[in-house]
C-alpha positions in Angstrom: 0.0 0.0 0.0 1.2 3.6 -0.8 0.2 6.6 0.5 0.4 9.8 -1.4 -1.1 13.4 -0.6 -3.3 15.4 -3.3 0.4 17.4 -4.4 1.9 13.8 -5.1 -0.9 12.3 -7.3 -1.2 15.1 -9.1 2.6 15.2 -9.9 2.6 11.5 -11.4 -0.3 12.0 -13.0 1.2 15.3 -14.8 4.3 13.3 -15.7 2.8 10.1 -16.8 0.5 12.8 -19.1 3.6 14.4 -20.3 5.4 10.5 -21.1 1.8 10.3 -23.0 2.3 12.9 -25.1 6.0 12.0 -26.3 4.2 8.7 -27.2 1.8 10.5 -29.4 -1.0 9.3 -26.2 -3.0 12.4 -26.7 -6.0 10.9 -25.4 -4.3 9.1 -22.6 -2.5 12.9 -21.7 -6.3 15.3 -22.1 -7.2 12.5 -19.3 -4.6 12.6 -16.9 -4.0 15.4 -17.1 -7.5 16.7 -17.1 -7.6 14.4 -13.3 -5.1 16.7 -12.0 -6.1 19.9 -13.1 -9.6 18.9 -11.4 -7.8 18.0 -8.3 -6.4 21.2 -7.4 -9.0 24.3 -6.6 -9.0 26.7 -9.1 -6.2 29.7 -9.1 -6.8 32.9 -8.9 -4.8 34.8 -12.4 -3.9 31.8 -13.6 -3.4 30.1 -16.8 -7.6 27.9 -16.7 -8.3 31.7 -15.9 -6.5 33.6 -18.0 -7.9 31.7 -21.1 -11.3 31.5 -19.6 -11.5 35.0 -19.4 -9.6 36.3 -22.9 -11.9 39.1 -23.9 -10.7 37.9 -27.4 -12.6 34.9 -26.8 -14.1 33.4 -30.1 -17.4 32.2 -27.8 -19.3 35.4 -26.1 -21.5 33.4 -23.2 -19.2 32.2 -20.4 -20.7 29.2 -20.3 -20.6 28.5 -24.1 -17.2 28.9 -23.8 -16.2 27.2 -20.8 -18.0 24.0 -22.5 -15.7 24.4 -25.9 -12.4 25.1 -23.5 -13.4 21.4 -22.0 -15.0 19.8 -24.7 -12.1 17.1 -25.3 -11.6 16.3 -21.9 -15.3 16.1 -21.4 -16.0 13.4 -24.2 -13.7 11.3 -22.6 -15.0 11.6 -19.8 -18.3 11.4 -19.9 -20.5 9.0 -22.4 -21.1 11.3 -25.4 -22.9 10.2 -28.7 -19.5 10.9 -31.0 -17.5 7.9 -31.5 -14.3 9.6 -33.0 -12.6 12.9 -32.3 -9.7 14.2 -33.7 -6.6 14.9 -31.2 -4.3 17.5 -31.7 -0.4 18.4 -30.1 -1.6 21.7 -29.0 -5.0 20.9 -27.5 -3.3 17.9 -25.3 -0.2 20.3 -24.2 -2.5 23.0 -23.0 -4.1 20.5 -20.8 -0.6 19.3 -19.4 0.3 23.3 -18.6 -3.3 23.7 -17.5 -2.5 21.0 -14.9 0.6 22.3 -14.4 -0.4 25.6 -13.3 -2.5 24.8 -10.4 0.6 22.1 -9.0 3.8 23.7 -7.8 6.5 23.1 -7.1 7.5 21.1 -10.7 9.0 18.3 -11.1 12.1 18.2 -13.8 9.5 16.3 -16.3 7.3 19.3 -15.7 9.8 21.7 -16.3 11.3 20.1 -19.8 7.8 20.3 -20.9 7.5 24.0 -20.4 10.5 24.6 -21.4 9.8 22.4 -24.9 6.5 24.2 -25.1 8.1 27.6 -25.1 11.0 26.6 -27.2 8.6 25.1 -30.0 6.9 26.9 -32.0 4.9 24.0 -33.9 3.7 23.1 -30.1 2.4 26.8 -29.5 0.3 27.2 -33.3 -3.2 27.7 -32.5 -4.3 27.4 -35.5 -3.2 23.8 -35.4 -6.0 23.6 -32.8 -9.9 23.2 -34.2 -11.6 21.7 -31.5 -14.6 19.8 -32.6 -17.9 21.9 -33.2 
């Protein structure tokens, strides 16, 4: 038996989500990492809230938007009528730094990931991202 606090979990869940996404796992990484973003209470400024809030929003209703943000994560989540979706590098990574934001101190895996993220412009193209409609 192991016993882990809340900090912990989250960590390995965060790092085994970043392993997924070298693998190409993005399903596998919008999961776990969407676990330990929902773990952790939400943060004040932070990334989940920065985006949430972008007055440059393409959704206008908060709640419209808030749905689309989490739309991925949801459907595997939750029993959903769509059998395929299509996965994307950018989509999964935001949910690893989403995750990541609300869970400090990193980790070293942690950090290499931001620091790939920030160093890679392919990883950072939006416009790779078109979330399901």
């Amino acid at each position: 038996m192991f016993t882990v606090t809340k900090q912990e979990a989250a960590a390995q869940q965060i790092e085994a989500a970043i392993t997924a996404f070298h693998a190409g796992q993005f399903a596998v990484t919008i999961t776990l990492a969407g676990a330990a973003e929902d773990m952790a209470p939400g943060k004040a400024n932070g990334l989940w809230a920065g985006i949430r809030d972008n007055p440059n929003r393409p959704v206008a209703a908060d709640k419209d938007w808030i749905r689309r943000l989490n739309e991925t994560r949801d459907w595997h989540k939750h029993n959903r009528p769509e059998e395929t979706r299509a996965l994307v590098a950018f989509e999964a990574g935001l949910f690893i730094l989403r995750a990541m934001d609300k869970w400090e101190p990193w980790t070293p895996a942690m950090i290499a990931f931001k620091d790939l993220w920030l160093s890679s412009p392919k990883l950072m193209r939006a416009e790779d991202y078109s979330p399901e409609q």
